[in-house]
N, CA, C and O atoms as a Tinker XYZ file with bonds, in Angstrom:
   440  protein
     1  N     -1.130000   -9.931000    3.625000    73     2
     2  CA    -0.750000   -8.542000    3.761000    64     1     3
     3  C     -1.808000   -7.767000    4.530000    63     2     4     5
     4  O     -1.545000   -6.675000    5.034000    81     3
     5  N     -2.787000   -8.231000    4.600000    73     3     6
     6  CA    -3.806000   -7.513000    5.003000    64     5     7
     7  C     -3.967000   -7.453000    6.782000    63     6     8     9
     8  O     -4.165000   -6.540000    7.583000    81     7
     9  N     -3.811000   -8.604000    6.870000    73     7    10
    10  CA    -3.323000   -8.871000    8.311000    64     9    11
    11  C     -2.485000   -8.024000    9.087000    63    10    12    13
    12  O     -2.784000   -7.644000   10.219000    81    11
    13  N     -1.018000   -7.604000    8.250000    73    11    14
    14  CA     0.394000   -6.830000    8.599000    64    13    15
    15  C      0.020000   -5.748000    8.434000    63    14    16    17
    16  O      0.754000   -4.971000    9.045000    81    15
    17  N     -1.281000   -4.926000    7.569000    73    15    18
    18  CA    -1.843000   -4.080000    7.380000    64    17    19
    19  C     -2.491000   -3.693000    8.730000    63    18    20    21
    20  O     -2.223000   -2.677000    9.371000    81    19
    21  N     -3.481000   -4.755000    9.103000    73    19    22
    22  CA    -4.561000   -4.709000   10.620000    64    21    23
    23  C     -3.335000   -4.315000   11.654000    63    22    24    25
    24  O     -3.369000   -3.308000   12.361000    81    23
    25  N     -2.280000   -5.234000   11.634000    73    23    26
    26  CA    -1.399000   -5.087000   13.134000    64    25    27
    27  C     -0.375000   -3.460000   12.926000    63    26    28    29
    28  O      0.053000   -2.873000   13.920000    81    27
    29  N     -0.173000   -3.042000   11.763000    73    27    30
    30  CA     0.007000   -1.720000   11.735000    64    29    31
    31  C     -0.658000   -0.618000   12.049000    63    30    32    33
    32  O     -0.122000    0.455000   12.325000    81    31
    33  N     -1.795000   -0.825000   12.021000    73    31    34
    34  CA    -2.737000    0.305000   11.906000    64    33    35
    35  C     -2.754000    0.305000   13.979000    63    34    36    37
    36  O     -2.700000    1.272000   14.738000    81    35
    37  N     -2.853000   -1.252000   14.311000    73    35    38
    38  CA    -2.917000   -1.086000   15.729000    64    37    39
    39  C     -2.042000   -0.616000   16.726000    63    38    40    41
    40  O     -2.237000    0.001000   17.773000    81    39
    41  N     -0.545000   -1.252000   15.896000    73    39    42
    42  CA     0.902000   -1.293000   17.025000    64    41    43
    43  C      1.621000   -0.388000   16.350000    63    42    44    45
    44  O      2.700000   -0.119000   16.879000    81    43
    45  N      1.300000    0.325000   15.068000    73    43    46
    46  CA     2.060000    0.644000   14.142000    64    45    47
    47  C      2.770000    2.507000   14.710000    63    46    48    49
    48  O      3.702000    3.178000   14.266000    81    47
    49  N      1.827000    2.743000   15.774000    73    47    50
    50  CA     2.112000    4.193000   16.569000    64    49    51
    51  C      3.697000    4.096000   17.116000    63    50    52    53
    52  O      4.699000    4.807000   17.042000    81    51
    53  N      3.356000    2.862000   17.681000    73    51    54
    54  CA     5.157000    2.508000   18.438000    64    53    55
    55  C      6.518000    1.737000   17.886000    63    54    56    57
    56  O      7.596000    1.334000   18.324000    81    55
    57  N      5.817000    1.789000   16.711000    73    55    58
    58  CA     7.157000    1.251000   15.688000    64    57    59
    59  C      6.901000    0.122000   14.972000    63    58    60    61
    60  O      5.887000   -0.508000   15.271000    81    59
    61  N      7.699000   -0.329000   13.964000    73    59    62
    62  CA     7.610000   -1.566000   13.183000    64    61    63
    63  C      8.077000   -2.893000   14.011000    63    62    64    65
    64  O      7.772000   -3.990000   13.545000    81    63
    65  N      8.857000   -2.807000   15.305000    73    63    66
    66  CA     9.130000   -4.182000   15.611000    64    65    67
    67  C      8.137000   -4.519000   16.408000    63    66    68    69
    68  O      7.907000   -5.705000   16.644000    81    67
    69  N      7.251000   -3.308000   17.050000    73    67    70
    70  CA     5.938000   -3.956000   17.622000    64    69    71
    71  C      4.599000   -4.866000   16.893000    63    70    72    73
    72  O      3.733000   -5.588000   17.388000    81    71
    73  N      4.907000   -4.443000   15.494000    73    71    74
    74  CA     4.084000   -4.546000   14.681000    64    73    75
    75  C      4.947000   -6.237000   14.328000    63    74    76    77
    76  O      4.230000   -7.233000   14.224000    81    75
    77  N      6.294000   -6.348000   14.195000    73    75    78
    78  CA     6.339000   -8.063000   13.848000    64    77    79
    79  C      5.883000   -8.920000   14.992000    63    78    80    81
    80  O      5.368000  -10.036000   14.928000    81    79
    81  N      6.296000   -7.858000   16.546000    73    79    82
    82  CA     6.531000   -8.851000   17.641000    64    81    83
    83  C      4.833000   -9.347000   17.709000    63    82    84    85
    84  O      4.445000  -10.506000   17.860000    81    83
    85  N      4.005000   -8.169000   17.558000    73    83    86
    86  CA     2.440000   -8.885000   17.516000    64    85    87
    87  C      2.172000  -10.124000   16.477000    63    86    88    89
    88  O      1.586000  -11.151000   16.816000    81    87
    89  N      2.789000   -9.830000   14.897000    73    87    90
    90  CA     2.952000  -10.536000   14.152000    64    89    91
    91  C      2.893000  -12.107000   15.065000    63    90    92    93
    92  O      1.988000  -12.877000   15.388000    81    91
    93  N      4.424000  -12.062000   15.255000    73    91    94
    94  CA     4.970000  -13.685000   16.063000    64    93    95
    95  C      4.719000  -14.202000   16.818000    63    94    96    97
    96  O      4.845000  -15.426000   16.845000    81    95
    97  N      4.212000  -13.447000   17.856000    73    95    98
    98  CA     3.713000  -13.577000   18.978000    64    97    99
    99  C      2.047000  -13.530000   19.204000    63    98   100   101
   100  O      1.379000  -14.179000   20.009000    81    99
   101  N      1.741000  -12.838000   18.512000    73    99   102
   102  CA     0.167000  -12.445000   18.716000    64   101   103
   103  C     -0.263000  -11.256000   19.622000    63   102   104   105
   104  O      0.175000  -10.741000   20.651000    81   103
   105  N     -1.367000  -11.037000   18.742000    73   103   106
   106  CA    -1.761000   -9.405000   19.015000    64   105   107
   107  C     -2.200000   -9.272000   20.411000    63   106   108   109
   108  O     -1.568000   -8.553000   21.185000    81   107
   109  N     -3.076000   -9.816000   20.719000    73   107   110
   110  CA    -3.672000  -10.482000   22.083000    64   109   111
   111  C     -2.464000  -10.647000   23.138000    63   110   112   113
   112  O     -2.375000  -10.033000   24.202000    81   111
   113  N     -1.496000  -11.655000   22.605000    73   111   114
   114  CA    -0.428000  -11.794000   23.829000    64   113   115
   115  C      0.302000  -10.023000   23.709000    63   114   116   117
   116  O      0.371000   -9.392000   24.764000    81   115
   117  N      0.597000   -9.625000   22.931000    73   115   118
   118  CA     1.230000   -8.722000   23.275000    64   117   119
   119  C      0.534000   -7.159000   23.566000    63   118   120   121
   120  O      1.116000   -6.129000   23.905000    81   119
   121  N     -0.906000   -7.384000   23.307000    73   119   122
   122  CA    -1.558000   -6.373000   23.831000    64   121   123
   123  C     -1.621000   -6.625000   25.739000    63   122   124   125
   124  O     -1.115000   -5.697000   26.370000    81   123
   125  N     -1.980000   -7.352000   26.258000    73   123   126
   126  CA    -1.806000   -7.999000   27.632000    64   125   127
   127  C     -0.716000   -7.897000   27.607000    63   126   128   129
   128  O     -0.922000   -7.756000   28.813000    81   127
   129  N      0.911000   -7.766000   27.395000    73   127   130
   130  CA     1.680000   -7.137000   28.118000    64   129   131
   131  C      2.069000   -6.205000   27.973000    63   130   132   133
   132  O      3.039000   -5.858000   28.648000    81   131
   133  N      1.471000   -5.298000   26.968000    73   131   134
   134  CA     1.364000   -3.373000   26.741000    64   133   135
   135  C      0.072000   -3.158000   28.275000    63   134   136   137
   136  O     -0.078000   -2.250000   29.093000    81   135
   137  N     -0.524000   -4.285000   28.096000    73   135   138
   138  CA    -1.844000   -3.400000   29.348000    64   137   139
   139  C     -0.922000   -3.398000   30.384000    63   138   140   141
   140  O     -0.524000   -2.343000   30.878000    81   139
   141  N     -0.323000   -5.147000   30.980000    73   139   142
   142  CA     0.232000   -4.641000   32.302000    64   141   143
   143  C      1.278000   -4.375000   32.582000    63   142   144   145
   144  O      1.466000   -4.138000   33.776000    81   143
   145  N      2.236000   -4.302000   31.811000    73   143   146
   146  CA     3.380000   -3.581000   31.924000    64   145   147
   147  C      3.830000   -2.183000   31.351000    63   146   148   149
   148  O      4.771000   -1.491000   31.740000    81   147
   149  N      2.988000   -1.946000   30.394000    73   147   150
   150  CA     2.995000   -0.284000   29.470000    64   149   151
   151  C      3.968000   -0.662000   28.307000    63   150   152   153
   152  O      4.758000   -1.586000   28.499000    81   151
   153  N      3.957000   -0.091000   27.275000    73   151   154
   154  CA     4.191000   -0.483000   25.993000    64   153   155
   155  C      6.200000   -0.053000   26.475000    63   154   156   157
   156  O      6.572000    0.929000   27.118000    81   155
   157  N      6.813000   -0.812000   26.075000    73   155   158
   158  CA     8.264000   -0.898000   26.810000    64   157   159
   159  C      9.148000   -0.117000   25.834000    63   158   160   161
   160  O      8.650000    0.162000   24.743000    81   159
   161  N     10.390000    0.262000   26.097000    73   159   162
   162  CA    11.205000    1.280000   25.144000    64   161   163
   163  C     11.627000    0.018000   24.471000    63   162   164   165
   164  O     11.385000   -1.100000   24.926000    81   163
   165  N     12.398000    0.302000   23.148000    73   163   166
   166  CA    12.617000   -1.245000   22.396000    64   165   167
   167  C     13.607000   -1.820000   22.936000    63   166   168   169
   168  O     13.530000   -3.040000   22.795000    81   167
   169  N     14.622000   -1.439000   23.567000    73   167   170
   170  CA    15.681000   -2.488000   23.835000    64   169   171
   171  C     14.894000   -3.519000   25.199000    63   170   172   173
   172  O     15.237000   -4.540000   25.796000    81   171
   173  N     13.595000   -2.519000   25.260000    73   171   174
   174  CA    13.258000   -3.715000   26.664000    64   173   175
   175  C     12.484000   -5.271000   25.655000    63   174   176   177
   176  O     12.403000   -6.439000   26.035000    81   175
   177  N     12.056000   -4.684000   24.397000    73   175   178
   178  CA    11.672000   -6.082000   23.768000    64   177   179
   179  C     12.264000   -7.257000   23.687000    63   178   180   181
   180  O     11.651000   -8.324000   23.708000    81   179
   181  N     14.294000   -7.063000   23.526000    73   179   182
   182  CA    14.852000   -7.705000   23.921000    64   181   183
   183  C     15.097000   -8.600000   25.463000    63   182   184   185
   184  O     15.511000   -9.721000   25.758000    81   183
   185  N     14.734000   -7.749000   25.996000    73   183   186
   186  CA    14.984000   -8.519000   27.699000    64   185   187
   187  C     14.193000   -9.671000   27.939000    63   186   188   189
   188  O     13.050000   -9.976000   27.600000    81   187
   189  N     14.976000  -10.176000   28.531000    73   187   190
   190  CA    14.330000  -11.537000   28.481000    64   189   191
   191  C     12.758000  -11.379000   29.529000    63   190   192   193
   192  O     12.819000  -10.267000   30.054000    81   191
   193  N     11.875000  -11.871000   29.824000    73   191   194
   194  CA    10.965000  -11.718000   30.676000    64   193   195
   195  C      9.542000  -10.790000   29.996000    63   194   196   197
   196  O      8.433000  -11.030000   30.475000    81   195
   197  N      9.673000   -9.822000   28.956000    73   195   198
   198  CA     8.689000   -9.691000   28.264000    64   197   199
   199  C      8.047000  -10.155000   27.445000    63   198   200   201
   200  O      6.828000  -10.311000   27.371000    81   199
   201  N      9.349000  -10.559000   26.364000    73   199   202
   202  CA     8.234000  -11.638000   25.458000    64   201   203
   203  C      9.276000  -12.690000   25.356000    63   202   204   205
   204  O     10.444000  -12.693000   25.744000    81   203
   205  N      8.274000  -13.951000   24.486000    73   203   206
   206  CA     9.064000  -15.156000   25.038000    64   205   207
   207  C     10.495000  -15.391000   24.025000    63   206   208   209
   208  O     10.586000  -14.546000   23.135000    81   207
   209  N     11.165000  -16.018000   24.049000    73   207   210
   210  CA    12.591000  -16.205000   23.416000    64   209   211
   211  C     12.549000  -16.444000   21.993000    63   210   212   213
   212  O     13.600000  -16.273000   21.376000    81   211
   213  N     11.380000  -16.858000   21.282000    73   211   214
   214  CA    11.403000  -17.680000   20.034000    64   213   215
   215  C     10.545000  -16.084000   19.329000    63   214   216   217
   216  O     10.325000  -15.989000   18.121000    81   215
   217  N     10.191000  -15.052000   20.255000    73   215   218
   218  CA     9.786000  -14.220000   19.560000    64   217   219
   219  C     11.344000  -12.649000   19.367000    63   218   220   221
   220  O     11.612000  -11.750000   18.571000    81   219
   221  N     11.819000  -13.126000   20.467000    73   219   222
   222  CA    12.799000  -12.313000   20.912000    64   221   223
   223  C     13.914000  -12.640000   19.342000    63   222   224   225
   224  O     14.490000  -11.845000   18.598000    81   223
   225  N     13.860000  -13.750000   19.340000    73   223   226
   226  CA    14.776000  -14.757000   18.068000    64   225   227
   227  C     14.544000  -13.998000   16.965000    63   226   228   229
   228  O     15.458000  -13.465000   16.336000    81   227
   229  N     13.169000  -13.889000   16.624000    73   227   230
   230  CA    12.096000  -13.427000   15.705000    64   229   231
   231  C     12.338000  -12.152000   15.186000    63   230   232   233
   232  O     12.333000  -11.915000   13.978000    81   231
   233  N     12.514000  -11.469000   15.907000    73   231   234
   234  CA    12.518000  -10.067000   16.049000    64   233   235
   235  C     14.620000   -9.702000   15.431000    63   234   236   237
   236  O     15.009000   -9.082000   14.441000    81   235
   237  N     15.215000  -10.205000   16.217000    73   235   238
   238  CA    16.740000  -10.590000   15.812000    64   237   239
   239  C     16.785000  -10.488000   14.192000    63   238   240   241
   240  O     17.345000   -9.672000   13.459000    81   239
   241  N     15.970000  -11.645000   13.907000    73   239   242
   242  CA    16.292000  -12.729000   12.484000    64   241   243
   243  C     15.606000  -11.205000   11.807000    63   242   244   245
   244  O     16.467000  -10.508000   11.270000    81   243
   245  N     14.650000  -10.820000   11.788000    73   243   246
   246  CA    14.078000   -9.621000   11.278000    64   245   247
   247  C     14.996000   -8.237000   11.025000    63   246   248   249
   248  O     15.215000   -7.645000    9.968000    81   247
   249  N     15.358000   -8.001000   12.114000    73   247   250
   250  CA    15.955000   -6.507000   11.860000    64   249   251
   251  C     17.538000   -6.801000   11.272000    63   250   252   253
   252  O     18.263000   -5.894000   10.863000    81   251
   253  N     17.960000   -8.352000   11.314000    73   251   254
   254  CA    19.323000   -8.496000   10.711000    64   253   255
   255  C     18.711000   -8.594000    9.149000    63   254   256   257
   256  O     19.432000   -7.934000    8.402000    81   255
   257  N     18.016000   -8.986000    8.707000    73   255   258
   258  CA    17.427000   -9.301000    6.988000    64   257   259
   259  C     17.187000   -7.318000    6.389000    63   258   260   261
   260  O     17.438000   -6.975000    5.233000    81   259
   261  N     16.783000   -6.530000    7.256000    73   259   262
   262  CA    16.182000   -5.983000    6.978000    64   261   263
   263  C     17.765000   -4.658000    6.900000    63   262   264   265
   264  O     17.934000   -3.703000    6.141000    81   263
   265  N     18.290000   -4.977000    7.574000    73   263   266
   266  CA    19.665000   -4.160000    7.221000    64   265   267
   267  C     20.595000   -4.174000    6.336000    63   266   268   269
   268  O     21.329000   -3.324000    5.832000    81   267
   269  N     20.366000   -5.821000    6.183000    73   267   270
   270  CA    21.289000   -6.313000    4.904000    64   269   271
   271  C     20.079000   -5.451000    3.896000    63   270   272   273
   272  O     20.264000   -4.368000    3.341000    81   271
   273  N     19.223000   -6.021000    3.873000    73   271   274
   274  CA    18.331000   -5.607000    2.670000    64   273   275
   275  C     18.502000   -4.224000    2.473000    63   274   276   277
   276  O     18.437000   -3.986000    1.267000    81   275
   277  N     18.752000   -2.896000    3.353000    73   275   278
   278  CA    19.042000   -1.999000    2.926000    64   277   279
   279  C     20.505000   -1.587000    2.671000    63   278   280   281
   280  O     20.748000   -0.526000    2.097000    81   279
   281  N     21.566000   -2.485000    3.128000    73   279   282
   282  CA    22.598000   -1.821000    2.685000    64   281   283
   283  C     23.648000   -3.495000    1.954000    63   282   284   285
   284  O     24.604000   -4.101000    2.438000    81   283
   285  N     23.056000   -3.656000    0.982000    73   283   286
   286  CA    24.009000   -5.671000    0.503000    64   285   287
   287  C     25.321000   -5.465000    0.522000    63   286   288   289
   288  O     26.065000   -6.097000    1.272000    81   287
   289  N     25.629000   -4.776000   -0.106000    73   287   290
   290  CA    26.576000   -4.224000   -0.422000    64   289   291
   291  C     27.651000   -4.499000    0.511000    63   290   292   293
   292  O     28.642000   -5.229000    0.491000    81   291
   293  N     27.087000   -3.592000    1.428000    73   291   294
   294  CA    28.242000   -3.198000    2.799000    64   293   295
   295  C     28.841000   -5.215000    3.556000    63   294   296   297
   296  O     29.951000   -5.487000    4.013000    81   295
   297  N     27.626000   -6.199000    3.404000    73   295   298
   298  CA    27.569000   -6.991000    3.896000    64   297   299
   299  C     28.009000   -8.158000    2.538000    63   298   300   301
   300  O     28.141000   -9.362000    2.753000    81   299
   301  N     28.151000   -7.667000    1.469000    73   299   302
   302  CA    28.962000   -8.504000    0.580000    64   301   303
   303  C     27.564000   -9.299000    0.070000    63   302   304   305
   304  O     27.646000  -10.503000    0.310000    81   303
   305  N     26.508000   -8.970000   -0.470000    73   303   306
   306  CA    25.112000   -9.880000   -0.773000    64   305   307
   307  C     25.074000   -9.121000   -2.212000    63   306   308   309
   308  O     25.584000   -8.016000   -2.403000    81   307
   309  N     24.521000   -9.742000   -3.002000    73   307   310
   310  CA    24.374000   -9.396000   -4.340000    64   309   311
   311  C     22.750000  -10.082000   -4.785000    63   310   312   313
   312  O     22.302000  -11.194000   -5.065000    81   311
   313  N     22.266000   -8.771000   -4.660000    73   311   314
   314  CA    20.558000   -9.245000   -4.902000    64   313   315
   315  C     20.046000   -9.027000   -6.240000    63   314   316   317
   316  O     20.063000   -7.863000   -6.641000    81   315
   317  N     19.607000   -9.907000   -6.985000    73   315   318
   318  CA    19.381000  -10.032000   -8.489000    64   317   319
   319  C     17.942000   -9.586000   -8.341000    63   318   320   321
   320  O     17.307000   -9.830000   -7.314000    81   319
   321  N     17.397000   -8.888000   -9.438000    73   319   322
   322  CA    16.468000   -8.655000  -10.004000    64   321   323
   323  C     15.542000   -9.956000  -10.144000    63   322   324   325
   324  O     16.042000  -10.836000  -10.845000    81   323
   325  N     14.432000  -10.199000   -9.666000    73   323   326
   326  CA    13.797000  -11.143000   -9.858000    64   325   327
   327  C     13.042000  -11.289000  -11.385000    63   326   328   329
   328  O     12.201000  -10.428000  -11.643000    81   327
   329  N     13.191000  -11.876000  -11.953000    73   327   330
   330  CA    11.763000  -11.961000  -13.125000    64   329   331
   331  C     10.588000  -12.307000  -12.634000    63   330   332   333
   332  O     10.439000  -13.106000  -11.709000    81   331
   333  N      9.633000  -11.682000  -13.271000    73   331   334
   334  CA     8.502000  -12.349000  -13.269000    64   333   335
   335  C      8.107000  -13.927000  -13.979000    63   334   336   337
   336  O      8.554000  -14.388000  -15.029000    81   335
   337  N      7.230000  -14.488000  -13.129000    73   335   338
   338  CA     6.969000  -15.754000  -13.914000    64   337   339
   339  C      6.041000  -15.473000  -15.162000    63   338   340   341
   340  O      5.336000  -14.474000  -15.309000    81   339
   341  N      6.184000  -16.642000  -16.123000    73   339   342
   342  CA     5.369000  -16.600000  -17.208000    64   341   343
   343  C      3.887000  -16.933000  -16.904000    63   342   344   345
   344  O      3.499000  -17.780000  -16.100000    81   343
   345  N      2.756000  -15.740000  -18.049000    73   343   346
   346  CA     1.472000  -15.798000  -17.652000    64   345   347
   347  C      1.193000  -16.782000  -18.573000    63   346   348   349
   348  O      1.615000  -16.665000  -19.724000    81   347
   349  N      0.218000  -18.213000  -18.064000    73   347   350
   350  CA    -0.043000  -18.845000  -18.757000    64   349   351
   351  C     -1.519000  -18.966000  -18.542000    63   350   352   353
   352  O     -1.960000  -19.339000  -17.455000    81   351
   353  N     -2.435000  -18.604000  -19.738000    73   351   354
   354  CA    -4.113000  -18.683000  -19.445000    64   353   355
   355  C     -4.112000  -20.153000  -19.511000    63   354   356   357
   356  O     -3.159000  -20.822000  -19.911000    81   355
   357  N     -5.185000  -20.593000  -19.114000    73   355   358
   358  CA    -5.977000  -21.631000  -18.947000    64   357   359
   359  C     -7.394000  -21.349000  -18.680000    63   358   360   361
   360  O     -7.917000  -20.239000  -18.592000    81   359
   361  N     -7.967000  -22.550000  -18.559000    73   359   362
   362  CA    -9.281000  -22.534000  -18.720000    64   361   363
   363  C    -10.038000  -23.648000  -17.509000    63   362   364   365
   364  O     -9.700000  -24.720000  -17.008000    81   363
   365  N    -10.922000  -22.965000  -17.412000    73   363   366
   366  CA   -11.546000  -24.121000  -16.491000    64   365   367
   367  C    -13.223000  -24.381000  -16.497000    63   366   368   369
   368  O    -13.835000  -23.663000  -17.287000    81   367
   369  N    -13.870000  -25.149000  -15.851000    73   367   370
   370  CA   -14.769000  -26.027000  -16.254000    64   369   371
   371  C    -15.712000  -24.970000  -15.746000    63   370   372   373
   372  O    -15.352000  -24.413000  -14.709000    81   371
   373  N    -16.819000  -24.599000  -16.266000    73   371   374
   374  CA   -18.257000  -23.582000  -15.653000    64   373   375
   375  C    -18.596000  -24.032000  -14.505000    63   374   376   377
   376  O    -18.575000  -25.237000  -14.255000    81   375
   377  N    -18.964000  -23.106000  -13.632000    73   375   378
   378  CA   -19.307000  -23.297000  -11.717000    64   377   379
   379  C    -20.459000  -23.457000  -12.233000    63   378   380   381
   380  O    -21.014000  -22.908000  -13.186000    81   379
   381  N    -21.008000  -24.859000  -10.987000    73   379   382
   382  CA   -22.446000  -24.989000  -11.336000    64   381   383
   383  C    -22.710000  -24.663000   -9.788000    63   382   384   385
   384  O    -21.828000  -24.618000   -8.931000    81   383
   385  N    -24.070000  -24.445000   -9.581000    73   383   386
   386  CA   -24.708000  -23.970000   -8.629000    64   385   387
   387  C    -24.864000  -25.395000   -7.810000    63   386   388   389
   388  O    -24.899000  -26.291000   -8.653000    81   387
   389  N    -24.935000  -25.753000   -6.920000    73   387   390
   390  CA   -24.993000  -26.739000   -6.133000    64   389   391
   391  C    -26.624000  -26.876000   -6.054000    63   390   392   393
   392  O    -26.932000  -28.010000   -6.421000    81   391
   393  N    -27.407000  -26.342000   -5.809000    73   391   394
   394  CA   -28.975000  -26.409000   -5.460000    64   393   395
   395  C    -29.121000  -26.557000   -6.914000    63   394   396   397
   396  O    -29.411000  -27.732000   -7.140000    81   395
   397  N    -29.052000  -25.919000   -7.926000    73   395   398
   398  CA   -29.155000  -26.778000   -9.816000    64   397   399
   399  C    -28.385000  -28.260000   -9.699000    63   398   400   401
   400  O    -28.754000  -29.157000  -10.457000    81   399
   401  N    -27.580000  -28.443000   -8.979000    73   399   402
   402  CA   -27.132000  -29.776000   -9.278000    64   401   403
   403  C    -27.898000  -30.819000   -8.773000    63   402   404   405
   404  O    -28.258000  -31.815000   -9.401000    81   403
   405  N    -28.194000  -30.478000   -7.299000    73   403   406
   406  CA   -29.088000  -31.265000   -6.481000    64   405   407
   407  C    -30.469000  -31.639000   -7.292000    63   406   408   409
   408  O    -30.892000  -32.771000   -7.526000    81   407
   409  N    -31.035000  -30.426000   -7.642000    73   407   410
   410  CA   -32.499000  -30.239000   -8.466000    64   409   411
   411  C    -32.466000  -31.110000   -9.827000    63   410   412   413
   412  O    -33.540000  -31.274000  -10.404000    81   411
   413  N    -31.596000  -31.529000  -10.229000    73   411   414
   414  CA   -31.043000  -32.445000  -11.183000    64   413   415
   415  C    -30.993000  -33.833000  -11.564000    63   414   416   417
   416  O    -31.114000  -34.462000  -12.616000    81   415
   417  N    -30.677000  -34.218000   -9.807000    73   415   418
   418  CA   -30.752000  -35.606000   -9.557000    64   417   419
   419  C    -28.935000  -35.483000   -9.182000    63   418   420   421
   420  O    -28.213000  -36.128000   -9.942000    81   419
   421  N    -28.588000  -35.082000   -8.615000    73   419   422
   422  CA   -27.240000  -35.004000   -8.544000    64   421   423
   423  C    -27.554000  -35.030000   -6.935000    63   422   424   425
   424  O    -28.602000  -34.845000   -6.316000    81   423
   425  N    -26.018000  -35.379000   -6.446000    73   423   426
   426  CA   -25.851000  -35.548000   -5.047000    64   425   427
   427  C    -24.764000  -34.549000   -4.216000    63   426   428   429
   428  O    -23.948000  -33.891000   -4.861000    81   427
   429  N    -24.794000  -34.509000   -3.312000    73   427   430
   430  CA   -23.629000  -33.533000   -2.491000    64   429   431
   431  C    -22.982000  -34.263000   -1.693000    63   430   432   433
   432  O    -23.486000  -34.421000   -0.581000    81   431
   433  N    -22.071000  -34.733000   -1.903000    73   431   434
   434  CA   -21.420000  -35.919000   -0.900000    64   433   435
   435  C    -20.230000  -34.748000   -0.342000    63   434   436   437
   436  O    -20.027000  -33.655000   -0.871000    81   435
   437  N    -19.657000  -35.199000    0.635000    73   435   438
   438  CA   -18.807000  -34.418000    1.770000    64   437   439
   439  C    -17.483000  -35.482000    1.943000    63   438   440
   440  O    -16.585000  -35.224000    2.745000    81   439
């Protein structure tokens, strides 16, 4: 999340599909074609020749999930309430310091 956090804060001025297309594509690739082409109106994200097809796909598969998700209903989807999973404690063994282990007679194998 923190990541989708970083690419918002960067692409996040020009909308949310800039923010997946950096996602899919990468921030880098799609900052280099905001430099040389100028950040494009959205239906140009679609056109073929800006970004590549599997991000173009990407972007598709995205804004169709994200419509159903706001309207199920209309699209016949019936979204259940998730439960939470059960908290189960456990326990685990005390961290030893590696330089106390060594100092020990103990070894560090890799």
């Amino acid at each position: 999340m923190n990541y989708l956090a970083h690419l918002y804060k960067r692409f996040g001025d020009y909308g949310p599909l800039y923010v997946l297309a950096a996602y899919n594509y990468g921030e880098t690739n799609l900052s280099r074609k905001m430099r040389r082409f100028g950040p494009p109106a959205i239906v140009s994200l679609y056109s073929p020749g800006y970004l590549p097809g599997e991000t173009r796909e990407y972007l598709l598969r995205m804004m169709t999930m994200w419509v159903i998700a706001a309207h199920p209903g209309r699209f016949h989807f019936l979204l259940r309430e998730a439960a939470d999973p059960p908290f189960v404690p456990f326990e685990t063994a005390p961290r030893r310091d590696v330089a106390v282990g060594v100092a020990e007679g103990g070894e560090v194998k890799k």
